[in-house]
FIKOLZA-1660 file (N, C-alpha, C; in steps of 0.1 Angstrom, whole numbers, plus 5000, padded with zeros to 4 digits):
% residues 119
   i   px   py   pz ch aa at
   1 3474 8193 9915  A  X  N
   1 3485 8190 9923  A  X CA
   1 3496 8184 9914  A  X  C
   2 3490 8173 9905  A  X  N
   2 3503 8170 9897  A  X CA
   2 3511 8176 9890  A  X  C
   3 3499 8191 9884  A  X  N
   3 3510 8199 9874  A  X CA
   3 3514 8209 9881  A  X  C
   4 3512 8215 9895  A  X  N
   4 3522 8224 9899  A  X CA
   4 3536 8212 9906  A  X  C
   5 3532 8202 9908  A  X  N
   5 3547 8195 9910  A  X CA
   5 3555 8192 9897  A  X  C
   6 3550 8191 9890  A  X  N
   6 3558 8190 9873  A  X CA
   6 3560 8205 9870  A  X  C
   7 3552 8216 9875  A  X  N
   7 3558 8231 9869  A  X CA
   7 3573 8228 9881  A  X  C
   8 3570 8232 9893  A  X  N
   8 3579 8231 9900  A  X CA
   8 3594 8219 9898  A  X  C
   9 3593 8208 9890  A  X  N
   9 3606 8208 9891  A  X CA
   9 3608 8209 9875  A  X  C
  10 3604 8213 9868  A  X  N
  10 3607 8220 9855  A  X CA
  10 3615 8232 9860  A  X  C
  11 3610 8235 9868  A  X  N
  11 3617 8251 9871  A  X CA
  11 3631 8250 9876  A  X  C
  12 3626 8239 9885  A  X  N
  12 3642 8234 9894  A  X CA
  12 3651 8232 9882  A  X  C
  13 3646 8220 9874  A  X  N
  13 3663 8219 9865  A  X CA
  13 3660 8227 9856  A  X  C
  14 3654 8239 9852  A  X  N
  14 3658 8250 9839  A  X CA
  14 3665 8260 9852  A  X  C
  15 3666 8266 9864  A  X  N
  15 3673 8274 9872  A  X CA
  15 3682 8266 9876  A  X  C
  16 3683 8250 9877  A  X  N
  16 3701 8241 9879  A  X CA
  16 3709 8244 9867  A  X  C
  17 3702 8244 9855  A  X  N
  17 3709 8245 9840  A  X CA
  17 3717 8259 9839  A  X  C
  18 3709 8268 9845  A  X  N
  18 3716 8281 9844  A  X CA
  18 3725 8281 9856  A  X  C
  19 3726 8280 9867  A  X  N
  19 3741 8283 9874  A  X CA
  19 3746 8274 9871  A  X  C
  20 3746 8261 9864  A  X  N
  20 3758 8250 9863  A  X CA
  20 3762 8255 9847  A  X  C
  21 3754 8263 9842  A  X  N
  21 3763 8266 9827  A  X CA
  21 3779 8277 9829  A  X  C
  22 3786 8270 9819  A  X  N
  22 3799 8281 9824  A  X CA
  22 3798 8295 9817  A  X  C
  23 3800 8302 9823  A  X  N
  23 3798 8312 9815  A  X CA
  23 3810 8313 9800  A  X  C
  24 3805 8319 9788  A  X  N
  24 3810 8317 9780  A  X CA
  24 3823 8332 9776  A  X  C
  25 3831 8328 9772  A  X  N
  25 3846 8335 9770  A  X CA
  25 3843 8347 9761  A  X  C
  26 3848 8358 9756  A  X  N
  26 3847 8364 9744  A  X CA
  26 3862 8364 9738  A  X  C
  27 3860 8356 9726  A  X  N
  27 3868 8353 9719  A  X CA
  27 3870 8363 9707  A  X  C
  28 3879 8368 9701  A  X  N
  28 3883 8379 9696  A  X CA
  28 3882 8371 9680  A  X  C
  29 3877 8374 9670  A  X  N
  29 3885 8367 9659  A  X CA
  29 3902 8368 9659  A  X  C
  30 3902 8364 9642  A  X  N
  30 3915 8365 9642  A  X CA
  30 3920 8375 9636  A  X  C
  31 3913 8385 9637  A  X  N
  31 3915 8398 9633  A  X CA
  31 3924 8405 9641  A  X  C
  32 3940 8409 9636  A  X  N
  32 3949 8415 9643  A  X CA
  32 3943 8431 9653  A  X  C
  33 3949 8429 9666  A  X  N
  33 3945 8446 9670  A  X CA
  33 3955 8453 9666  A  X  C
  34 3963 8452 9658  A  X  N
  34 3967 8460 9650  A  X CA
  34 3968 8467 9636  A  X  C
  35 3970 8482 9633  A  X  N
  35 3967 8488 9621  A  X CA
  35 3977 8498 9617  A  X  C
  36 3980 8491 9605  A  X  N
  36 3991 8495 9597  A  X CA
  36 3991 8500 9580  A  X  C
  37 3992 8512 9579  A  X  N
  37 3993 8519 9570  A  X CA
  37 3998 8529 9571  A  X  C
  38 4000 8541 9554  A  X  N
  38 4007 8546 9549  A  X CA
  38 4006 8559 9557  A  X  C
  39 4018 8564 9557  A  X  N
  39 4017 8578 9567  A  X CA
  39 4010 8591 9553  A  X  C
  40 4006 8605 9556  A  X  N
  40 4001 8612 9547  A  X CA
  40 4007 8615 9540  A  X  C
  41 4022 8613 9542  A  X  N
  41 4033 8620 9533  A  X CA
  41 4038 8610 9524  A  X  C
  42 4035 8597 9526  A  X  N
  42 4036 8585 9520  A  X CA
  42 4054 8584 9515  A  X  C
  43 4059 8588 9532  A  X  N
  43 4076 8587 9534  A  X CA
  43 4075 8574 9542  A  X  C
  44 4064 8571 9548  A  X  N
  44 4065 8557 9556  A  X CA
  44 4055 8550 9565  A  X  C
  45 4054 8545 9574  A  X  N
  45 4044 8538 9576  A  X CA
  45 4036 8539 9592  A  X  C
  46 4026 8540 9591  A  X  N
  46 4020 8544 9607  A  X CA
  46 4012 8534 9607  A  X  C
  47 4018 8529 9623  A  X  N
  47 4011 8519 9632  A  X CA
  47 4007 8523 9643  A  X  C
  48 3990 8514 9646  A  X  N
  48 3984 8521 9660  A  X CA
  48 3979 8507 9663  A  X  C
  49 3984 8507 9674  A  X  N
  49 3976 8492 9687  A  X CA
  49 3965 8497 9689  A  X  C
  50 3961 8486 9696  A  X  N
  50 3946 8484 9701  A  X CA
  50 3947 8477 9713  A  X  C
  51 3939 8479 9721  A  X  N
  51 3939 8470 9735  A  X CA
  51 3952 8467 9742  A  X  C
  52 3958 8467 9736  A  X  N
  52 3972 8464 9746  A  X CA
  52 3986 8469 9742  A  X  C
  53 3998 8464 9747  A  X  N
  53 4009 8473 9744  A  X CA
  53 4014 8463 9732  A  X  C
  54 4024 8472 9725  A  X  N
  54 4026 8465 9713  A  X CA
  54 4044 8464 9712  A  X  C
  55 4053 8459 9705  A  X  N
  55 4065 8458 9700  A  X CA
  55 4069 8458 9688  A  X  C
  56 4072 8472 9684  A  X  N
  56 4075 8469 9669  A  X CA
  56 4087 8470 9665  A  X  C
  57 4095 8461 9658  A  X  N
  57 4106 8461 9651  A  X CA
  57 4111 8457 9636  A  X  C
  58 4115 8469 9628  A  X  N
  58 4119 8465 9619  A  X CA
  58 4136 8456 9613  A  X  C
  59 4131 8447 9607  A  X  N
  59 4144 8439 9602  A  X CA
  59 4150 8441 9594  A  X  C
  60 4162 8442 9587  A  X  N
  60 4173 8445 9574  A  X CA
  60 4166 8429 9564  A  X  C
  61 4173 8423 9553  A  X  N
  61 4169 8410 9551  A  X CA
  61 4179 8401 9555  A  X  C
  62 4191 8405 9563  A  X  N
  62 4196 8400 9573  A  X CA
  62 4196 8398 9582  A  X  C
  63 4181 8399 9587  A  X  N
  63 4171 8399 9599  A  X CA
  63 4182 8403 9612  A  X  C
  64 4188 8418 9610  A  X  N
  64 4196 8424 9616  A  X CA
  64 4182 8433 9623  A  X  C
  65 4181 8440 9635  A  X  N
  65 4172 8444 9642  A  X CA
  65 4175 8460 9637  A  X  C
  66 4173 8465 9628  A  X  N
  66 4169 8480 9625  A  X CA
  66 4166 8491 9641  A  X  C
  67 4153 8485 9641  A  X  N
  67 4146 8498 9650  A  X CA
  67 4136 8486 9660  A  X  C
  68 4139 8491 9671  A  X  N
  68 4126 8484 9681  A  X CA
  68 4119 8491 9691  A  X  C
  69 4111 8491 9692  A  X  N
  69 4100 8507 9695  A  X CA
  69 4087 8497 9702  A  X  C
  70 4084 8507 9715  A  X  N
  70 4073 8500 9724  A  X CA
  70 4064 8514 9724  A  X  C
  71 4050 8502 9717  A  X  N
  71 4037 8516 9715  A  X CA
  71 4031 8510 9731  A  X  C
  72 4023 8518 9733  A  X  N
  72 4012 8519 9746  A  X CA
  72 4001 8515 9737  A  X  C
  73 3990 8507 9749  A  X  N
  73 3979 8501 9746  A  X CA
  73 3971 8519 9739  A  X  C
  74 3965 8516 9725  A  X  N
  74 3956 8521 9717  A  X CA
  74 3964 8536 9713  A  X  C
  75 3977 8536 9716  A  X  N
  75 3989 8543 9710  A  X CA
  75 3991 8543 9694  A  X  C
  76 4003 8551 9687  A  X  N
  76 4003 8553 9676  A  X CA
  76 4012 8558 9673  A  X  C
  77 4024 8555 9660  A  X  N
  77 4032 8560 9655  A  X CA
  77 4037 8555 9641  A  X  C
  78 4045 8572 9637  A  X  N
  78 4049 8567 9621  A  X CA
  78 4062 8566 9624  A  X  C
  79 4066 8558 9611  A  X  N
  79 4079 8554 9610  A  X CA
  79 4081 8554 9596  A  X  C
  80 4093 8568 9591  A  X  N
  80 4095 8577 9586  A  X CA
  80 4106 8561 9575  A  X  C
  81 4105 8558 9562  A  X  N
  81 4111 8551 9556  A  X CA
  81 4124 8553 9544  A  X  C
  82 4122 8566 9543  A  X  N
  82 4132 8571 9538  A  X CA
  82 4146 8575 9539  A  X  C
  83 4148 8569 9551  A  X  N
  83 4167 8569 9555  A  X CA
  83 4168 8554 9552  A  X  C
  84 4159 8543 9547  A  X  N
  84 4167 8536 9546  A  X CA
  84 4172 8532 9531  A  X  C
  85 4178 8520 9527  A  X  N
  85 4183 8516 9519  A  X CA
  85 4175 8513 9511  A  X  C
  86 4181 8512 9499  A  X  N
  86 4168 8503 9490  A  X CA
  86 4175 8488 9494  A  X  C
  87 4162 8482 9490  A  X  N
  87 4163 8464 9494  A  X CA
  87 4152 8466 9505  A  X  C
  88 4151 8448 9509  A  X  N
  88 4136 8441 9517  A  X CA
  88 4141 8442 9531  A  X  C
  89 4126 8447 9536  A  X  N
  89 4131 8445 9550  A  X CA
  89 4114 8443 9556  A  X  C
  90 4114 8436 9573  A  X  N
  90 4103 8429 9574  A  X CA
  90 4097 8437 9589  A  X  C
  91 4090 8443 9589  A  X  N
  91 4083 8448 9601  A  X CA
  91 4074 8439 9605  A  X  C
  92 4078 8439 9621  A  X  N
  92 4072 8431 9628  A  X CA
  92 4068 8437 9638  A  X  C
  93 4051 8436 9641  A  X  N
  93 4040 8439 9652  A  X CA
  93 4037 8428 9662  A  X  C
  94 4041 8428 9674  A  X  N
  94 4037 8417 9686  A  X CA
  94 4024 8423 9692  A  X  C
  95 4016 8423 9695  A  X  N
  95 4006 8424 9707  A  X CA
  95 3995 8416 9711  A  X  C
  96 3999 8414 9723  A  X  N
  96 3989 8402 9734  A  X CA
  96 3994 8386 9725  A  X  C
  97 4003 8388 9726  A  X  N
  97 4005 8374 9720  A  X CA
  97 4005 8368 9704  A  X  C
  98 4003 8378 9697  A  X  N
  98 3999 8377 9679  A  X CA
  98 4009 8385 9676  A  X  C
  99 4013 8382 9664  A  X  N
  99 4027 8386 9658  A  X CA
  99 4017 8388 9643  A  X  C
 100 4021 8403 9639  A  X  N
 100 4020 8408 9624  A  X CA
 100 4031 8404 9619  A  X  C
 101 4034 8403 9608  A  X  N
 101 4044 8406 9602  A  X CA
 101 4041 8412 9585  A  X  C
 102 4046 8421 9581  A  X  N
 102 4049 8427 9566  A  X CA
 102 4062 8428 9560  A  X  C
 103 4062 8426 9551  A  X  N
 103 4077 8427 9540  A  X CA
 103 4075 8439 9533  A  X  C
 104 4088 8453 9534  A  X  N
 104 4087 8463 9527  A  X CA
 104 4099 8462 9520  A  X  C
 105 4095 8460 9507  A  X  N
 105 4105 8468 9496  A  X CA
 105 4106 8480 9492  A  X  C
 106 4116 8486 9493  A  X  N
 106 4124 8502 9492  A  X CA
 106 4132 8496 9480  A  X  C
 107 4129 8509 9469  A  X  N
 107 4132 8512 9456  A  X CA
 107 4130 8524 9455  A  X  C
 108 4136 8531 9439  A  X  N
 108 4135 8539 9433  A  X CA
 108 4128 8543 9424  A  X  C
 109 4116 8549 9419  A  X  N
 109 4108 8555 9411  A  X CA
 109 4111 8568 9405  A  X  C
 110 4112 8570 9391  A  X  N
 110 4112 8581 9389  A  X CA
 110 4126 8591 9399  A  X  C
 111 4132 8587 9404  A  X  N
 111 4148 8587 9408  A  X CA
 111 4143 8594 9425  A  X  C
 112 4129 8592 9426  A  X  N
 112 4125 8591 9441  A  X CA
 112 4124 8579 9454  A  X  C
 113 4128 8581 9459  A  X  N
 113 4130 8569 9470  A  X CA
 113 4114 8562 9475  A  X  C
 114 4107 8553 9470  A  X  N
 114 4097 8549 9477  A  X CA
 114 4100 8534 9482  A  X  C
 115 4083 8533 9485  A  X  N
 115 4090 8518 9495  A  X CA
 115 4072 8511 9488  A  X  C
 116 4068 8496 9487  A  X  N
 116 4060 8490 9490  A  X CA
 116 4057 8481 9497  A  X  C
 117 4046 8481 9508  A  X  N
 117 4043 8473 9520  A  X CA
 117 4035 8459 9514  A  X  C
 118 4042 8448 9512  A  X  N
 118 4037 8430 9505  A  X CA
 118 4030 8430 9517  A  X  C
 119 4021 8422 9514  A  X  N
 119 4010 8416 9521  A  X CA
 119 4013 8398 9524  A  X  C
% end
């Protein structure tokens, strides 16, 4: 008699423990959902969201607004680098509330217009 009343409220508070636990969140690291790299022609740069919609705009280093372009959630596009100038300019990724940001420098190689994406 005594140990089915000690099984029984064993049971009671391990089944109170589970409905009074909160259920737990899924937390994303801090791994951006976004992905940014070199297009095939390596004229410029292709970016593709993830999960949600995204805002991309590139900046002059007069943080003058170049180009601002709205991808769709798990969307994708390049952005062709070669009309612009040489000199730094800073591309910036918004989505779900996290901000990428990269600095590209556009120069001259070998009397060809390239660009490199700083980290």
């Amino acid at each position: 008699m005594k140990n089915s009343i000690k099984l029984t409220a064993l049971f009671l508070l391990a089944s109170a423990g589970l409905f009074a636990a909160v259920p737990a969140k899924t937390v994303k690291a801090d791994v951006p959902s976004v992905t940014i790299s070199a297009l095939a022609s390596n004229k410029g740069i292709a970016v593709k969201a993830a999960d949600a919609k995204s805002i991309v705009m590139i900046y002059d280093q007069d943080k003058n607004v170049l180009r601002k372009d709205v991808l769709a959630a798990n969307g994708s596009k390049g952005y062709v680098l070669s009309g612009l100038d040489y000199g730094d300019y800073t591309m910036e990724v918004t989505t779900a509330g996290q901000v990428v940001k990269k600095n590209i420098h556009v120069y001259s190689e070998d009397k060809t217009k390239t660009f490199i994406v700083q980290e």
